[in-house]
mmCIF file of the C-alpha atoms, coordinates in Angstrom:
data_MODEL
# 
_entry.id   MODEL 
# 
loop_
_atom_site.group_PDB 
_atom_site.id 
_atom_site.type_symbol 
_atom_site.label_atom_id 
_atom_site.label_alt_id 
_atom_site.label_comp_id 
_atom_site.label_asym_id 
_atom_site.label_entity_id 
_atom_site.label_seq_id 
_atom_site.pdbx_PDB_ins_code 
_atom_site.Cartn_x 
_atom_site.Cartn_y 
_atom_site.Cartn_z 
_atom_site.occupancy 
_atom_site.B_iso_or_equiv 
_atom_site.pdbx_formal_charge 
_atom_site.auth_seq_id 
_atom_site.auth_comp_id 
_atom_site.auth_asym_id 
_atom_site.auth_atom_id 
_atom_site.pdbx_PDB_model_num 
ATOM 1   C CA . UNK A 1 1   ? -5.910  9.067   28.746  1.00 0.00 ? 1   UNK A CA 1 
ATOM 2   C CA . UNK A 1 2   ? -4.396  7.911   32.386  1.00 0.00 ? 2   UNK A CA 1 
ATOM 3   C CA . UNK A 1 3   ? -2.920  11.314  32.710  1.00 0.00 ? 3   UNK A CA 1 
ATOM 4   C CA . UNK A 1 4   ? -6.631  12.810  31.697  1.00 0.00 ? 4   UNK A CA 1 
ATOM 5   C CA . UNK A 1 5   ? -8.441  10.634  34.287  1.00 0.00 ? 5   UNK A CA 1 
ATOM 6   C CA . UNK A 1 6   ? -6.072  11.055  36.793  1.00 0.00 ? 6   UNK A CA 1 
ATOM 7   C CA . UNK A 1 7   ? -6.451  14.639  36.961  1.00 0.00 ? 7   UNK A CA 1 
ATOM 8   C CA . UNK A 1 8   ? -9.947  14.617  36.359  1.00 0.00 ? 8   UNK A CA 1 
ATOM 9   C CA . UNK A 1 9   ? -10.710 13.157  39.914  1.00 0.00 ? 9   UNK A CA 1 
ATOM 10  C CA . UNK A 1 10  ? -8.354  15.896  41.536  1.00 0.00 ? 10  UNK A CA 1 
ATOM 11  C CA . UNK A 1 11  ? -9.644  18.885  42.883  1.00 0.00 ? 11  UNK A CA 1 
ATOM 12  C CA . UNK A 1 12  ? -7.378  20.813  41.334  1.00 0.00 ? 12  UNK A CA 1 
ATOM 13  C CA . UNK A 1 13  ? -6.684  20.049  38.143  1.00 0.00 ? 13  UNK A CA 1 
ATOM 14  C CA . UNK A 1 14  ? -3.579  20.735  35.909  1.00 0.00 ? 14  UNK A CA 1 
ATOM 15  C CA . UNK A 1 15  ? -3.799  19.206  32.283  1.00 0.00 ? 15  UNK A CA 1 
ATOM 16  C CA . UNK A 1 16  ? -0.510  20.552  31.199  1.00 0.00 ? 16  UNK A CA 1 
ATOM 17  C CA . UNK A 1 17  ? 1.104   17.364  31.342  1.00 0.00 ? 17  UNK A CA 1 
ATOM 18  C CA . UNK A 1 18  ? -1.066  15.477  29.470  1.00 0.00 ? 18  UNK A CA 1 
ATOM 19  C CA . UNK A 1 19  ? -1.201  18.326  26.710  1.00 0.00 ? 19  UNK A CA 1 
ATOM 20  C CA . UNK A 1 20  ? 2.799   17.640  26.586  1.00 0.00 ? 20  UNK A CA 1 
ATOM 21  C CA . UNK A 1 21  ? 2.442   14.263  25.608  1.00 0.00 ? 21  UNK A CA 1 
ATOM 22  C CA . UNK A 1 22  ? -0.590  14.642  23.554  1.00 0.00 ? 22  UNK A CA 1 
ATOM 23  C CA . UNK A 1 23  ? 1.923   17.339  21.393  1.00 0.00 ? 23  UNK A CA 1 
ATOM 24  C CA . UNK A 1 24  ? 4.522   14.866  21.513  1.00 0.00 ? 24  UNK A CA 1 
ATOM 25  C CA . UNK A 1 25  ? 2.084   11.774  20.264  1.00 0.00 ? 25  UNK A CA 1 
ATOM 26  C CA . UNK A 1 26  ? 0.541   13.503  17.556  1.00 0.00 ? 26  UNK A CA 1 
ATOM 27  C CA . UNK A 1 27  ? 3.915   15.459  16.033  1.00 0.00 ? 27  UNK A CA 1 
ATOM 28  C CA . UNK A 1 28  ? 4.795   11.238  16.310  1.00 0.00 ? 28  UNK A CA 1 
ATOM 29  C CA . UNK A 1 29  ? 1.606   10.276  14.558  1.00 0.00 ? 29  UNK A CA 1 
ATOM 30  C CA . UNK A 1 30  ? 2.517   12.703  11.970  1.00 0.00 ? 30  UNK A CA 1 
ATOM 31  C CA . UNK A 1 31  ? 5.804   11.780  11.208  1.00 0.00 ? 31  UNK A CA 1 
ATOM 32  C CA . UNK A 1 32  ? 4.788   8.485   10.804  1.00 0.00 ? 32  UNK A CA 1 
ATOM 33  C CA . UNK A 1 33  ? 1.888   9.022   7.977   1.00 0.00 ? 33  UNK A CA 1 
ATOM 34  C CA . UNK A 1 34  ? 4.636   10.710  6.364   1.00 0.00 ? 34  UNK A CA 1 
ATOM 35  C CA . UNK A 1 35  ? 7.049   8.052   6.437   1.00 0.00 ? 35  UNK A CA 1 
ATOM 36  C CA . UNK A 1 36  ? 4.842   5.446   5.771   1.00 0.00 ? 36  UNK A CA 1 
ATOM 37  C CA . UNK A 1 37  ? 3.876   7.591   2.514   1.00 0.00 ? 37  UNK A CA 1 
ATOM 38  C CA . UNK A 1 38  ? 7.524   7.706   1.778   1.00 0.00 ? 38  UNK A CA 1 
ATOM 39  C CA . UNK A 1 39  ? 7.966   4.349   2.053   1.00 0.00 ? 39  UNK A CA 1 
ATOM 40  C CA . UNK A 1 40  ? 5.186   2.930   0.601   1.00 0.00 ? 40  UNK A CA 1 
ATOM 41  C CA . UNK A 1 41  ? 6.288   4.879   -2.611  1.00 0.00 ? 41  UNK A CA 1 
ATOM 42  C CA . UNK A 1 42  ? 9.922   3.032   -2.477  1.00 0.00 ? 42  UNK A CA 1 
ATOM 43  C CA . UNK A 1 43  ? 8.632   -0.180  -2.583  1.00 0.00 ? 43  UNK A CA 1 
ATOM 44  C CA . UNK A 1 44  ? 5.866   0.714   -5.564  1.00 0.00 ? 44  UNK A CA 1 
ATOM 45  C CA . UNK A 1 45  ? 9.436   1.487   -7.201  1.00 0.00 ? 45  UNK A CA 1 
ATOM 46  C CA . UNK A 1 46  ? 11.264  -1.387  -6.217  1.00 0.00 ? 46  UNK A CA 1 
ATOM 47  C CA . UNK A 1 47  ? 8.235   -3.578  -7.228  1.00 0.00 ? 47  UNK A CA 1 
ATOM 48  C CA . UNK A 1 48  ? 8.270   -1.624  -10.655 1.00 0.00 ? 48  UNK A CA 1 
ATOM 49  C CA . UNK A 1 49  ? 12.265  -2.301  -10.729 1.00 0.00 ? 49  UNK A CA 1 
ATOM 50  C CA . UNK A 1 50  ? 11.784  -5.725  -10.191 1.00 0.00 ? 50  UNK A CA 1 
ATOM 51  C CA . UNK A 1 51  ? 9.310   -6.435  -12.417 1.00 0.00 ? 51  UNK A CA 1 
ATOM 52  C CA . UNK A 1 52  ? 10.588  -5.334  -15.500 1.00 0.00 ? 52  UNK A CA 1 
ATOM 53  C CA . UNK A 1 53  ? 13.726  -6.654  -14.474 1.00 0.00 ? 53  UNK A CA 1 
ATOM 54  C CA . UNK A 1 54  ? 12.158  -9.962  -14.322 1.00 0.00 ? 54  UNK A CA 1 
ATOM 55  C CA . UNK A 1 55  ? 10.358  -9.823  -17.236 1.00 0.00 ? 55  UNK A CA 1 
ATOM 56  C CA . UNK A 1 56  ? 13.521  -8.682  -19.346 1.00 0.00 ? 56  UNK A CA 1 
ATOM 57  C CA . UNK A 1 57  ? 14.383  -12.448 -17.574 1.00 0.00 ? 57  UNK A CA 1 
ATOM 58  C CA . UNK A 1 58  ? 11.953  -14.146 -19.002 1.00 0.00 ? 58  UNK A CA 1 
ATOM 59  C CA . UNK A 1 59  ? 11.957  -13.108 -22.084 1.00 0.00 ? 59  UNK A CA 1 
ATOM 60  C CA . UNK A 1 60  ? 15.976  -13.463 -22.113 1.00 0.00 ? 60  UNK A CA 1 
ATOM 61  C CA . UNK A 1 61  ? 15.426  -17.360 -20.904 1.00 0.00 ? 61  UNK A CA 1 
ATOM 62  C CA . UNK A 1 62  ? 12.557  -18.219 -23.696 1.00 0.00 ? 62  UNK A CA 1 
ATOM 63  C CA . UNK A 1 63  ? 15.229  -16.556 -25.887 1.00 0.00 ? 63  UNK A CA 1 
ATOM 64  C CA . UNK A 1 64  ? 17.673  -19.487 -24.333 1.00 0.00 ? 64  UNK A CA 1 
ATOM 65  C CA . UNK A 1 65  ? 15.292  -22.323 -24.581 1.00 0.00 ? 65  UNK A CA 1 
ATOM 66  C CA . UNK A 1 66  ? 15.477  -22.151 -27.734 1.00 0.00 ? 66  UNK A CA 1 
ATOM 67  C CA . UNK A 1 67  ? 18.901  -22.672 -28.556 1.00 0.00 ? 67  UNK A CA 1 
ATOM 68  C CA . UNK A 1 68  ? 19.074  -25.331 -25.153 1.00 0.00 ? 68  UNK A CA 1 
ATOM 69  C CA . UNK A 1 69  ? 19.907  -28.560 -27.076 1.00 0.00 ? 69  UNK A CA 1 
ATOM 70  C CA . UNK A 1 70  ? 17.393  -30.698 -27.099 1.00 0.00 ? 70  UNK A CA 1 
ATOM 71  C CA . UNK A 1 71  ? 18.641  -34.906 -26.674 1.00 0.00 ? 71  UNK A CA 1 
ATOM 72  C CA . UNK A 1 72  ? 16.576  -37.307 -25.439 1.00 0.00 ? 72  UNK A CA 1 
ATOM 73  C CA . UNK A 1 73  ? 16.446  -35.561 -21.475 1.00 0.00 ? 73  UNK A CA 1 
ATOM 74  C CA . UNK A 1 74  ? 16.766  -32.402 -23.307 1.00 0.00 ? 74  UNK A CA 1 
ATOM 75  C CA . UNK A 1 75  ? 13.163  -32.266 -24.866 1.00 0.00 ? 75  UNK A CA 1 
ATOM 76  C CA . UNK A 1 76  ? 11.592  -32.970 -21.272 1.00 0.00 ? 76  UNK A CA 1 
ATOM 77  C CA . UNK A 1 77  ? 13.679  -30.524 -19.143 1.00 0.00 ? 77  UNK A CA 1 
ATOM 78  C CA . UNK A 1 78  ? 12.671  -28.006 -21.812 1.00 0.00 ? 78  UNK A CA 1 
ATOM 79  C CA . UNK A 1 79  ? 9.366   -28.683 -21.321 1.00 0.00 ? 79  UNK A CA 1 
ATOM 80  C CA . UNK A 1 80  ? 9.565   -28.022 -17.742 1.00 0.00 ? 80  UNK A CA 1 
ATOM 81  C CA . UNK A 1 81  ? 11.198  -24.795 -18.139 1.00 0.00 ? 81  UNK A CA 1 
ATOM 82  C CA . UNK A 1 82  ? 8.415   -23.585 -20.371 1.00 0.00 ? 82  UNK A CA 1 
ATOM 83  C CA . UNK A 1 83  ? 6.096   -24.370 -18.168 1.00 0.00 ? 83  UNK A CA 1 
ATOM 84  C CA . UNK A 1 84  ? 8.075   -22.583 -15.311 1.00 0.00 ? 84  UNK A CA 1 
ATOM 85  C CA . UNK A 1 85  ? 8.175   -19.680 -17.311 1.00 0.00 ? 85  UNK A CA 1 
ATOM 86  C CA . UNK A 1 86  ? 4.637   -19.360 -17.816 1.00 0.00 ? 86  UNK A CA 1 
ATOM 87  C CA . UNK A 1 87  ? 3.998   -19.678 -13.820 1.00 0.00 ? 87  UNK A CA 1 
ATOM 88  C CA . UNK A 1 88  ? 6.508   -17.127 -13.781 1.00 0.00 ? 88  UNK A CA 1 
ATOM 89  C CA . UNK A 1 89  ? 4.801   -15.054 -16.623 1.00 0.00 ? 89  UNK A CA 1 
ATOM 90  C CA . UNK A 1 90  ? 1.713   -15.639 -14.463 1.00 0.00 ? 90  UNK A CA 1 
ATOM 91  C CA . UNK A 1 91  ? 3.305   -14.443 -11.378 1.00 0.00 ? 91  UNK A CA 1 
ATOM 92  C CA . UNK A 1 92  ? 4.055   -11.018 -12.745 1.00 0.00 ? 92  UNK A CA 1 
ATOM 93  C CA . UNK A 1 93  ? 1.346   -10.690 -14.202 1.00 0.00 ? 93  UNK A CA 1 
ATOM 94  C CA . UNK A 1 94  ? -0.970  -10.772 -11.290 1.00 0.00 ? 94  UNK A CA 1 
ATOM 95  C CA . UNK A 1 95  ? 1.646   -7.926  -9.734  1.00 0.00 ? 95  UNK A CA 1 
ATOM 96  C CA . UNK A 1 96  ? 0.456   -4.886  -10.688 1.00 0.00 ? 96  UNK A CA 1 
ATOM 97  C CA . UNK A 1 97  ? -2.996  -5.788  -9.366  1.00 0.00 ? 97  UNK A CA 1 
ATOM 98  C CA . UNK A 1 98  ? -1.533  -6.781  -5.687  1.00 0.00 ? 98  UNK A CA 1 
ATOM 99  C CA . UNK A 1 99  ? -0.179  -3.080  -6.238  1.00 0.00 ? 99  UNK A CA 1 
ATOM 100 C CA . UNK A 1 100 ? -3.184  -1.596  -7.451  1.00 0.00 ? 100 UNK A CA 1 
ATOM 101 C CA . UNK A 1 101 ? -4.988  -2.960  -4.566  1.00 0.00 ? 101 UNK A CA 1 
ATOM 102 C CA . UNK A 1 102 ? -2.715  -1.669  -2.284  1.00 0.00 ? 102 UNK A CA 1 
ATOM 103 C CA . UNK A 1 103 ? -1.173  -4.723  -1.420  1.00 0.00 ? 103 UNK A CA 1 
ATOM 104 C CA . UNK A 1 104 ? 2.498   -3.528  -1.426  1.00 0.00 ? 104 UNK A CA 1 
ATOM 105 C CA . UNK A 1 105 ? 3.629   -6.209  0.316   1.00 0.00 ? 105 UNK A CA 1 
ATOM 106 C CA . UNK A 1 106 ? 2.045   -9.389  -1.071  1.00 0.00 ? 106 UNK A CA 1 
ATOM 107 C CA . UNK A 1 107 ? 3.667   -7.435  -4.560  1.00 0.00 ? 107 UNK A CA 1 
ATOM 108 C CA . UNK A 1 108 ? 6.936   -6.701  -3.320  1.00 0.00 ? 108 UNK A CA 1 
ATOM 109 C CA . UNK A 1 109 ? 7.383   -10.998 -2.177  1.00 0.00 ? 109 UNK A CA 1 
ATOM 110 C CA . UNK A 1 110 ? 5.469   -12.204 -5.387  1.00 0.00 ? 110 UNK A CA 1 
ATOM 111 C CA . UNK A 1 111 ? 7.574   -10.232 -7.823  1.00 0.00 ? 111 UNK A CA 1 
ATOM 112 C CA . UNK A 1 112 ? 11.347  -10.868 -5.697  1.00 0.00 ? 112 UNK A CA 1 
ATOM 113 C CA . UNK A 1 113 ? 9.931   -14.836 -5.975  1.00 0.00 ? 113 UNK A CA 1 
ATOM 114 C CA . UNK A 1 114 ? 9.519   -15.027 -9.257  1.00 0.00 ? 114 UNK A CA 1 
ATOM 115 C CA . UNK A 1 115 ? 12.265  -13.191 -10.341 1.00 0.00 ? 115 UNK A CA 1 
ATOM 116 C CA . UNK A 1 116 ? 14.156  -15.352 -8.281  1.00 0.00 ? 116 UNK A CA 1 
ATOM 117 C CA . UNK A 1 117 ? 13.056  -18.367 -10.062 1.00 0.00 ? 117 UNK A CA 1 
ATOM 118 C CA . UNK A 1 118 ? 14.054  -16.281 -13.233 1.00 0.00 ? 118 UNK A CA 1 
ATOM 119 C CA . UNK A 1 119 ? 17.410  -15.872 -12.407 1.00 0.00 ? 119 UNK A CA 1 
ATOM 120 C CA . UNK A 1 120 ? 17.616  -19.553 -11.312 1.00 0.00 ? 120 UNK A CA 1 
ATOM 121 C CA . UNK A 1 121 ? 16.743  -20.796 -14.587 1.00 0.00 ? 121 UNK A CA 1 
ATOM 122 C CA . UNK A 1 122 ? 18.724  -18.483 -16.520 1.00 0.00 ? 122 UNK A CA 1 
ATOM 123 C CA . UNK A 1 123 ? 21.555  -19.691 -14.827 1.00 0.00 ? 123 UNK A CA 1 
ATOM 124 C CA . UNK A 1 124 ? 20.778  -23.324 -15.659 1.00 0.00 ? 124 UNK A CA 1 
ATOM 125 C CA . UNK A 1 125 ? 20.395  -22.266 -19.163 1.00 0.00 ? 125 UNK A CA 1 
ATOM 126 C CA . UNK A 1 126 ? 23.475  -20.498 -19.659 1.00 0.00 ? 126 UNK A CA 1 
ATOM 127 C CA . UNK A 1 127 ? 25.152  -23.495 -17.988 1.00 0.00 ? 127 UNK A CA 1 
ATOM 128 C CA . UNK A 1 128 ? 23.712  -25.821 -20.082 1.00 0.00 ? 128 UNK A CA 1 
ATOM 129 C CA . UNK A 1 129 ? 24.750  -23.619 -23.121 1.00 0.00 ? 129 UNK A CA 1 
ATOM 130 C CA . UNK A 1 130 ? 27.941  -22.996 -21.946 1.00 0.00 ? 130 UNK A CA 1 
ATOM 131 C CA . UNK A 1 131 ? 28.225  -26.688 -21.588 1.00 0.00 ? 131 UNK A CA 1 
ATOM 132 C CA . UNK A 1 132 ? 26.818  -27.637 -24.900 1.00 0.00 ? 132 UNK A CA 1 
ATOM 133 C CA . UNK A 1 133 ? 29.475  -25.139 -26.206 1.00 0.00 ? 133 UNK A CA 1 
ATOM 134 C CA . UNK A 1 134 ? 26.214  -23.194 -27.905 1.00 0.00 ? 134 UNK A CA 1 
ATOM 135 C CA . UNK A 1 135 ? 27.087  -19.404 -28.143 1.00 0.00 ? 135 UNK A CA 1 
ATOM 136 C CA . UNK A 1 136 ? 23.808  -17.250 -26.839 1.00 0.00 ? 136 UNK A CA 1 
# 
């Protein structure tokens, strides 16, 4: 738009320039809605990866809980993770609405949290199993 204005003040004008760059921008612009289209389709996968992944998790670590012995501390720490797995259950579920809604990347941090959290507490599991000496 300088470029434009700039020669539009001149007597003689020469827009040649300015169509140069304009090319240039919108071959740019282009590329860019393409990539973005690309890209945007990766991380609907990786979202869709990473949520079943984390729900195979879940239902792997209520699987766990219910062999997790269950003393005096037991019974409370239990409790906890059952409730941690329904926030997590929660989590995932709200997912696929962040995704319909075209919120990619509130979907993409939700889902990578929880199954984060998954993966923490089936590693506390299998170490209290393993532990316990309780085959799962």
């Amino acid at each position: 738009m300088v470029e434009i204005e700039a020669q539009s003040s001149k007597l003689f004008k020469s827009y040649g320039n300015a169509k140069e760059k304009l090319v240039v921008v919108t071959t740019q612009a282009t590329e860019l809605v393409a990539k973005t289209e690309v890209r945007k389709e990766d991380i609907k996968t990786e979202v869709a990866t990473a949520e079943a992944a984390t729900l195979a998790l879940i239902e792997e670590n209520n699987q766990l809980v219910t062999k997790a012995p269950k003393g005096k501390e037991g019974k409370e720490a239990i409790e906890a993770i059952k409730l941690d797995l329904t926030g997590i259950t929660t989590s995932v579920g709200e997912v696929s609405g962040l995704v319909a809604s075209g919120d990619l990347l509130g979907a993409q941090t939700k889902v990578n949290a929880a199954q984060q959290k998954a993966t923490q507490i089936n590693a506390e599991l299998k170490g209290v199993l393993d532990k316990a000496k309780i085959k799962y």
